[in-house]
N, C-alpha and C positions, 0 to 999 in steps of 0.2 A: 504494500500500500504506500501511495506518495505519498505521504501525510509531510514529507518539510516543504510542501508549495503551498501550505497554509499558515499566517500567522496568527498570532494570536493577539486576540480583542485588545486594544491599550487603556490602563487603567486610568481613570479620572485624577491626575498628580495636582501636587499644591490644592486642598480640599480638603475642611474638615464637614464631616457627613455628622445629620443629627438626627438620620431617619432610621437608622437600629434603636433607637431611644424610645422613638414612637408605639403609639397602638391605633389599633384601625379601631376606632368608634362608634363610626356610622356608616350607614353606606352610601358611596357613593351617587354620584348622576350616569345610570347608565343610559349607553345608546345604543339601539340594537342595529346591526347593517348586515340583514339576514337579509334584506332582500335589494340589497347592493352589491356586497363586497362578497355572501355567502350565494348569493344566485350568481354572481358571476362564475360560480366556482364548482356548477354542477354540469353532468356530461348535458342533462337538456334542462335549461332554465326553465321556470317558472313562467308561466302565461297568467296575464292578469287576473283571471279566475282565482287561482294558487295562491296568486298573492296578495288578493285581499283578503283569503283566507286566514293566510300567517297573520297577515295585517292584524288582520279583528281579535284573533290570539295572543299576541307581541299586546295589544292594549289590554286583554281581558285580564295578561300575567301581571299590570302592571310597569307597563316601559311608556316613559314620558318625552324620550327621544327617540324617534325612528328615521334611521338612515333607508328610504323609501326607493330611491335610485342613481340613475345617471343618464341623466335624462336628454345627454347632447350623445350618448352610446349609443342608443335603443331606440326604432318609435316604439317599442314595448315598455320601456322605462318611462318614455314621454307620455304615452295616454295611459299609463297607470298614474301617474301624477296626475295629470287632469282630473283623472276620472273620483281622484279621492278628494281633491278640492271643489268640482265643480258639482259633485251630488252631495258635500257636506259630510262627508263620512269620519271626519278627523273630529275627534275629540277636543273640544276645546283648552282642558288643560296638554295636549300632546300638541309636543315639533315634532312637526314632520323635517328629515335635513336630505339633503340632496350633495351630489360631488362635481367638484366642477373644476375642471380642464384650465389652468391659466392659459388661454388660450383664447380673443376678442370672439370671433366667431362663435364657437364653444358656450363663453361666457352668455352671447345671447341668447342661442338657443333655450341654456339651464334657466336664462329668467323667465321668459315667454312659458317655460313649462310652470311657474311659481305663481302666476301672475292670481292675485286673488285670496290668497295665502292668510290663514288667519294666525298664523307662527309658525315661520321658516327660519330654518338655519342652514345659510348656502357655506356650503364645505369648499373651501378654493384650494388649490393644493399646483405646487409644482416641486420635481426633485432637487436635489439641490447637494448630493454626495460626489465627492471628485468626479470616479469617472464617468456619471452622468454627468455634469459637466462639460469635463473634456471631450470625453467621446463621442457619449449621444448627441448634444444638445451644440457641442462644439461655444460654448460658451465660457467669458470671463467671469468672476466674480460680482465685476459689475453687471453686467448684464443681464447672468441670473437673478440679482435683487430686482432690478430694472423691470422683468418679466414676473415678478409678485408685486411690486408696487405698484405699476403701470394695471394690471390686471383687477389687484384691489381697488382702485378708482373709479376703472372701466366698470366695475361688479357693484359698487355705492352707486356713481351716476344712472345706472338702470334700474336699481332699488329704492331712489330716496322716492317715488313718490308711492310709495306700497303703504294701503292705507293697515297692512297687517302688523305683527311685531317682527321685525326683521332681527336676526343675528348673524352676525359675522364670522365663520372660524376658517383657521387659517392652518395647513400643515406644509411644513417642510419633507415632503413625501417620503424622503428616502434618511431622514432623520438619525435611524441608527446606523448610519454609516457615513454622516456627516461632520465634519469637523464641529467642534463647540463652541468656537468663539464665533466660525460664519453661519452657523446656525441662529444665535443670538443676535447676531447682524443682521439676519433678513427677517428673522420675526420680529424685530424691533424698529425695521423699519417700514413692515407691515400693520405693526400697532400703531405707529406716527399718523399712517394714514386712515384708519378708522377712530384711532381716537375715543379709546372706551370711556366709561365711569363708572362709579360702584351702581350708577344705576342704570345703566347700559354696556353692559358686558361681553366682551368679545373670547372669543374661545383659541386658542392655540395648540394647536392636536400634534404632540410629541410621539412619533409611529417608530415602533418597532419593526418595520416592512418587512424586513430578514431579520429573524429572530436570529445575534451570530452570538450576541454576549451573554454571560449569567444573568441571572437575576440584580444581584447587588449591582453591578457595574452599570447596569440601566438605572436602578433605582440613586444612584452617585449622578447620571446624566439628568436625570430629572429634578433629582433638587438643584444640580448645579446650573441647568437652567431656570428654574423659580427665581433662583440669586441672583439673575442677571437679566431679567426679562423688567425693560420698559411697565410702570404702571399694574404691577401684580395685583394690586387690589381690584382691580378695573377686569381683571385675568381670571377666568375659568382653564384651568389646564385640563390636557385633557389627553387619555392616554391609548394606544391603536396597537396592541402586541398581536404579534403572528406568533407560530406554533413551532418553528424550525427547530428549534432545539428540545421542544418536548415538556418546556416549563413556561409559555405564556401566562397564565395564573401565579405561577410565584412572583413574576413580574410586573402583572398586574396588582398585586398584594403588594410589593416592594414598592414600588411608584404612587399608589397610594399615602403609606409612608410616608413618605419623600414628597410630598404638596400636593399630587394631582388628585383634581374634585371630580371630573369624570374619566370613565372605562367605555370604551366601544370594543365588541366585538357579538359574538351569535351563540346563539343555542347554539348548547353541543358541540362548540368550535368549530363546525364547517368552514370551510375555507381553503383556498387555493394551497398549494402547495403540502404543509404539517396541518394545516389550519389556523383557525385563528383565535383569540382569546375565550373560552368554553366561558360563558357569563353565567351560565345555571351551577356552574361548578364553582364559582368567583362567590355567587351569592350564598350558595351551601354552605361555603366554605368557614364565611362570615355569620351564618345561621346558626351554626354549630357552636360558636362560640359566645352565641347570646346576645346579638347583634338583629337586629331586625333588618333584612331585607332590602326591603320598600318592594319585592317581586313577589305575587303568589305563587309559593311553591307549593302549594298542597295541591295542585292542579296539575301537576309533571307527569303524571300516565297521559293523562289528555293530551297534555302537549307535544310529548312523545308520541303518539299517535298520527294526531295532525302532520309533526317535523316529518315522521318517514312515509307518511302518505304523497306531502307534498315534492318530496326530496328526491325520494326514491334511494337515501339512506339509512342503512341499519343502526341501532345505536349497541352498543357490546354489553354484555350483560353484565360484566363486572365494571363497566362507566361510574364512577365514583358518584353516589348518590340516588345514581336514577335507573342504572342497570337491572335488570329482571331476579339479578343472583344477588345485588350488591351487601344484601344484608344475610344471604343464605349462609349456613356451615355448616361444612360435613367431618372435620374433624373433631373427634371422640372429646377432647380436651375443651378445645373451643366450646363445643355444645352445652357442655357441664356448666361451664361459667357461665355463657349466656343463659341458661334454662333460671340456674339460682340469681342471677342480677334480676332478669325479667320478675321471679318471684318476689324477690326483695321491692324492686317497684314497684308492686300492687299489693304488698301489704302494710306496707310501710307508713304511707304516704308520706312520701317523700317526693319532694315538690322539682329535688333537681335531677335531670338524666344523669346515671351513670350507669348505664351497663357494659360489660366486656366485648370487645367487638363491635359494636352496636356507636356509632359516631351521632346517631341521631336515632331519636325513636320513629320506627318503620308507622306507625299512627299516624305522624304529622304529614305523611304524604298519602295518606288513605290506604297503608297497606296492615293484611295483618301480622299479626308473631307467629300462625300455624304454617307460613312458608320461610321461617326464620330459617329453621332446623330440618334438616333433610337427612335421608339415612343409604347411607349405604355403608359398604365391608369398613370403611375407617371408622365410621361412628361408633360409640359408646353408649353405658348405662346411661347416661344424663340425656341422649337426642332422644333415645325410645322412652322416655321417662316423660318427659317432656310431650312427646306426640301424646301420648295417653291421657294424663293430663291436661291435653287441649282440646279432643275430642271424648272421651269419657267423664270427664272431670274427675278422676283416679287418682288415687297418688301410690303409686307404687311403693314397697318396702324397698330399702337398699340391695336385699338379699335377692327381691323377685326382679329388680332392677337387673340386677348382674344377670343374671338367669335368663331374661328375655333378651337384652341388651346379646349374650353369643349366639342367642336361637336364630335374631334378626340377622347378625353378623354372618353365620353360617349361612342361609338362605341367600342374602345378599352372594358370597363369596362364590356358592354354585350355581347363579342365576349371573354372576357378573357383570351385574347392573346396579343402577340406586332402585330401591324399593318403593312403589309408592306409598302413597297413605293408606289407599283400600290394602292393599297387602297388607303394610303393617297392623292394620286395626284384624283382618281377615285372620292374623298368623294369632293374633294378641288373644282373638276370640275362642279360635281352636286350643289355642295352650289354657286357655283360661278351665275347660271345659275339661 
């Protein structure tokens, strides 16, 4: 393997960081760009049927930003904008945001798609990492500010007279592979020209395009730009991880952290390449630790339903949170614990989650504890202890526990397979007798 034609990430030098110190308290403003950056990014996109399906889902979970299209790409993107302004389908507290090309032409297209707008947030974005630059764009320094500030003017002059509430956000598209100090330069001199306030707020969206670095070394890029961005109070930051490395979520967790007020990324992480930031797993994450949300999760079968109807992808069953298996166990030892944590929970009353395994109680998303525990050859007294107990309301002796527990084992082992429940109740009934 070549592995020395790669270098490695360079670390944020001269910086004292004060975001290890932190704790995530609330949660953030997410924005969901499932039917932007995640429809781009299946073999057959989404026809506007599909997506105002998501649409009406993405509001019912609870998201108040929705990244909706791209609307100078598509006339598929352009008459699904239409279509949710001009029959009024948009929720009054929800932005709808759109992505938009620094590019005049581009530019107009994406307004004429907004026109009517009762809260739009136009996404403007051009790259701005060396060899974009040099090579694609064949551009100076100057020039590329030239092409965000020239664009940002062009994109206010076709907005000022939008009787909606207009915002402005602005990314450096290729961000994590930009230098720091010219990164700072052109969103700063992108700020110059909108000209936020605490009470007109402009958004700056810090992208992880190519997920290449750790976590911490983004979350050091993110506070080091807080430190250095024109007008912060004025400043919604705002944070776009992709999946390349396999840890967007820690990243998004870390950057949080580290100043940023919003997360954009999709269900379930879809997205081009690794994917992109899994936000159901972002919010879990933060659920877990007693943090509310602002997203209904107790709706995630549903939503799961809808995502792989509309997708036409699967989601994996051990998906942290939402998977089919994710709370299942079939080792003997495991089962034990969880069986007596679960008991200790409902006799107790005891007001705080702590069972073994168990990161969240399977209740809170509508499932029950009789798919908790599954039995086959590895399982133990404590699973078939357990099954019994859920469907007979039985409590076994220790002694008949052990006793059933290798009867179940040995069927299992010559069947070599997991048993069902009928089996096991069937096997329990006949032993019983």
């Amino acid at each position: 393997m070549s592995f020395k034609k790669y270098r490695q990430y360079p670390i944020v030098k001269n910086f004292i960081r004060t975001w290890p110190d932190n704790q995530i308290t609330q949660a953030p403003i997410y924005c969901s760009v499932d039917l932007r950056d995640g429809n781009q990014a299946l073999v057959n996109p989404m026809g506007i049927k599909q997506k105002l399906e998501y649409f009406n889902t993405l509001v019912k979970m609870g998201f108040k930003q929705i990244e909706v299209s791209f609307p100078s790409a598509s006339q598929t993107d352009f008459d699904f904008t239409r279509k949710l302004i001009e029959e009024n389908l948009i929720p009054d507290d929800v932005s709808i945001q759109i992505l938009i090309p620094a590019k005049k032409e581009l530019i107009q297209k994406s307004v004429e798609a907004m026109e009517g707008v009762k809260n739009g947030i136009f996404h403007l974005y051009n790259p701005t990492n060396e060899f974009q630059k040099r090579v694609v764009f064949r551009k100076s320094d100057e020039e590329i500010i030239s092409m965000a500030v020239e664009s940002m003017k062009y994109l206010k002059e076709l907005t000022k007279d939008f009787e909606g509430n207009v915002i402005y956000q602005y990314s450096p598209e290729s961000f994590s592979q930009t230098n720091l100090n010219f990164a700072s330069e052109i969103c700063n001199a992108v700020i110059d020209v909108v000209n936020p306030s605490i009470e007109s707020k402009m958004i700056i969206n810090l992208p992880n395009t190519l997920e290449a670095c750790t976590a911490n070394i983004y979350a050091d890029r993110i506070e080091w730009m807080c430190n250095n961005l024109n007008k912060r109070e004025a400043l919604i930051i705002s944070v776009h991880p992709h999946n390349d490395r396999g840890t967007s979520v820690a990243s998004a967790e870390l950057a949080v952290l580290a100043g940023a007020n919003k997360v954009e990324g999709t269900l379930f992480g879809n997205g081009e390449r690794a994917g992109n930031l899994d936000i159901v797993n972002f919010a879990f994450n933060i659920y877990s630790q007693g943090i509310d949300p602002k997203l209904d999760l107790s709706i995630i079968d549903e939503v799961k339903k809808m995502y792989e109807i509309n997708t036409s992808l699967k989601i994996d069953s051990r998906r942290p949170f939402v998977g089919d298996m994710i709370f299942t166990a079939f080792s003997g030892g495991h089962q034990d614990a969880i069986k007596k944590g679960i008991d200790f929970y409902r006799n107790s009353n005891c007001q705080e989650w702590n069972v073994p395994y168990l990161p969240i109680d399977p209740k809170d998303i509508k499932r029950g504890y009789e798919d908790v525990i599954r039995i086959n050859s590895q399982s133990g007294k404590g699973g078939v202890s357990f099954i019994i107990s859920e469907f007979f309301k039985e409590k076994l002796t220790k002694d008949e526990a052990i006793k059933f527990g290798i009867l179940v084992k040995e069927e299992s082992d010559k069947l070599q397979r997991e048993l069902s429940k009928e089996e096991i109740i069937g096997l329990y009934k006949r032993n019983k007798k």
